[in-house]
C-alpha positions in Angstrom: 16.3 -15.5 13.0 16.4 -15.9 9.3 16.6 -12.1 7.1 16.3 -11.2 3.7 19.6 -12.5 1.8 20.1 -15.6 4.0 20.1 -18.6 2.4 17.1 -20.9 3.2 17.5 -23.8 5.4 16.7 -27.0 3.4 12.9 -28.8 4.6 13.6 -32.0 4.8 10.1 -33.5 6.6 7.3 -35.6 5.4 4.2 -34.4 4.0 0.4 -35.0 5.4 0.7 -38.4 3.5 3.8 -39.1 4.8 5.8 -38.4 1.2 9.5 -37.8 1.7 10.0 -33.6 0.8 12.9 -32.6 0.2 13.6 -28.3 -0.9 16.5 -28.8 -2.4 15.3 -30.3 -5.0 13.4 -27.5 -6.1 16.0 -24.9 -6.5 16.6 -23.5 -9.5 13.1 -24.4 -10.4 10.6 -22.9 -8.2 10.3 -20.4 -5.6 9.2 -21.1 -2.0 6.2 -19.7 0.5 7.3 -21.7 3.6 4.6 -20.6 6.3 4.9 -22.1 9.8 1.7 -21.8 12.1 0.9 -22.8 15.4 -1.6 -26.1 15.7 -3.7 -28.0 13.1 -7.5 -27.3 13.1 -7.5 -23.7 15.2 -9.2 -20.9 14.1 -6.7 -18.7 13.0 -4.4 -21.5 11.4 -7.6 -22.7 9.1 -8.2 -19.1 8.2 -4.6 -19.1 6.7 -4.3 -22.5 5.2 -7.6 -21.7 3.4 -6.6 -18.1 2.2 -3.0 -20.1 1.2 -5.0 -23.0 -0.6 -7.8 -20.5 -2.1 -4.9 -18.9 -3.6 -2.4 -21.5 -4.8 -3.4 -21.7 -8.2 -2.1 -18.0 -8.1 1.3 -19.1 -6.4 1.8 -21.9 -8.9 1.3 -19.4 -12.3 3.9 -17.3 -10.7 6.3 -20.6 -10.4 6.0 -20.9 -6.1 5.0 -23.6 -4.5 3.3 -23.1 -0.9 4.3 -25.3 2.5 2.8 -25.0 6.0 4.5 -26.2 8.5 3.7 -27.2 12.2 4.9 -29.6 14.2 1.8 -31.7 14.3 2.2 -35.2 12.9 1.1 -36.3 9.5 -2.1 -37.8 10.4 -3.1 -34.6 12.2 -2.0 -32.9 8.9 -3.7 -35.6 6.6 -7.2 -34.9 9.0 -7.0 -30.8 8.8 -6.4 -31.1 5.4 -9.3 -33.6 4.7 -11.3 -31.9 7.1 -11.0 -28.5 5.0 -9.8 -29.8 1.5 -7.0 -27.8 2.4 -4.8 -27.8 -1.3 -1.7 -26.2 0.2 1.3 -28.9 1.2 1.2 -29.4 4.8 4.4 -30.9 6.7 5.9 -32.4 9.5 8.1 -31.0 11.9 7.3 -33.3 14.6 10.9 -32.4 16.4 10.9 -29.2 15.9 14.5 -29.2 14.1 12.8 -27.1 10.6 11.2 -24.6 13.3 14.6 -24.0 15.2 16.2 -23.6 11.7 14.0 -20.8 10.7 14.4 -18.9 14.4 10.3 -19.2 14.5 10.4 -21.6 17.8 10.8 -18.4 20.6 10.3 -18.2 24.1 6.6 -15.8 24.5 5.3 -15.1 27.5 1.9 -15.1 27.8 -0.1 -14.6 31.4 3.0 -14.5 33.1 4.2 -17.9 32.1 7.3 -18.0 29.4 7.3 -20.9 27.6 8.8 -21.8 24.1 6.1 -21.5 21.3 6.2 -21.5 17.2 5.8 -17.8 15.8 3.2 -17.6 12.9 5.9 -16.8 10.0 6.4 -16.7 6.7 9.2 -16.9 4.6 9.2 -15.9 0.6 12.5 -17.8 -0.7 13.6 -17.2 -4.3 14.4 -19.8 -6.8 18.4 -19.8 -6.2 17.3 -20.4 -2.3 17.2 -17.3 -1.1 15.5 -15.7 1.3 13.8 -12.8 -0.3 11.7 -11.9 2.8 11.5 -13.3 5.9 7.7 -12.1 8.0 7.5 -12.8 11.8 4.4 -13.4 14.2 1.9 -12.6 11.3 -1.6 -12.5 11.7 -3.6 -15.0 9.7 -6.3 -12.8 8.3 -5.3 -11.9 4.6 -1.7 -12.6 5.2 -1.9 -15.2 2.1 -2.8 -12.2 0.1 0.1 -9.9 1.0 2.8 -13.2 0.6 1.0 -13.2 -3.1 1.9 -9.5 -3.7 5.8 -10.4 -2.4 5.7 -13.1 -4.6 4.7 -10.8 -8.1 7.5 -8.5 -7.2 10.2 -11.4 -7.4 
């Protein structure tokens, strides 16, 4: 698992519209929110992609850009987003490799059963790619909110 001071593994994965992203590019000129949820188009992961995408005019006056990442495909990205008008950059983890990277792909055990499963995280990464904070198995509800507050401090 990733910690404050680490440096940031590099997203490369396409976005809902299948556009090439690459992070590197983007150091030394913006800080990262990098959030990873569960599924597309479940209750808790809309309630955080909307609180991220009500607030990303907030997140880009304070130089951040804002990523969620699952490892649906891009056309189930390109239909939440529509579905929602979702503003936040969704992407494409499809194998899993960004979510392994991060430490967020864990075994849980739920019922009994263990079984390997993304942890809603978030990661706050500075503009020299640094991780400034790294938050694991979040709850959605006003989580976009508190990542805001982190990223005012930096």
């Amino acid at each position: 698992m990733l910690k404050p001071g680490d440096q940031a593994p590099v997203l490369e994965v396409p976005d809902a519209d299948m556009h090439p992203i690459n992070t590197a590019s983007y150091r030394g000129k913006k800080n990262l929110v990098v959030y990873f949820y569960p599924k597309d188009d479940t209750p808790g992961c809309t309630i955080e992609a909307q609180d991220f995408s009500d607030l990303l005019p907030e997140f880009e006056a304070h130089d951040t850009l804002v990523f969620g990442v699952s490892r649906d495909n891009c056309v189930s990205h390109a239909e939440f987003r529509d579905k929602y008008g979702l503003a936040v950059t969704l992407v494409a983890d499809v194998d899993g490799q960004v979510c392994k990277a991060y430490g967020v792909w864990q075994e849980r055990q739920r019922n009994g059963e263990k079984r390997m499963a993304l942890v809603r995280s978030t990661f706050v990464i500075d503009k020299d790619g640094i991780v400034r904070h790294a938050l694991y198995d979040v709850k959605p509800k006003g989580h976009a909110e508190e990542v805001l507050e982190l990223v005012r401090q930096l």
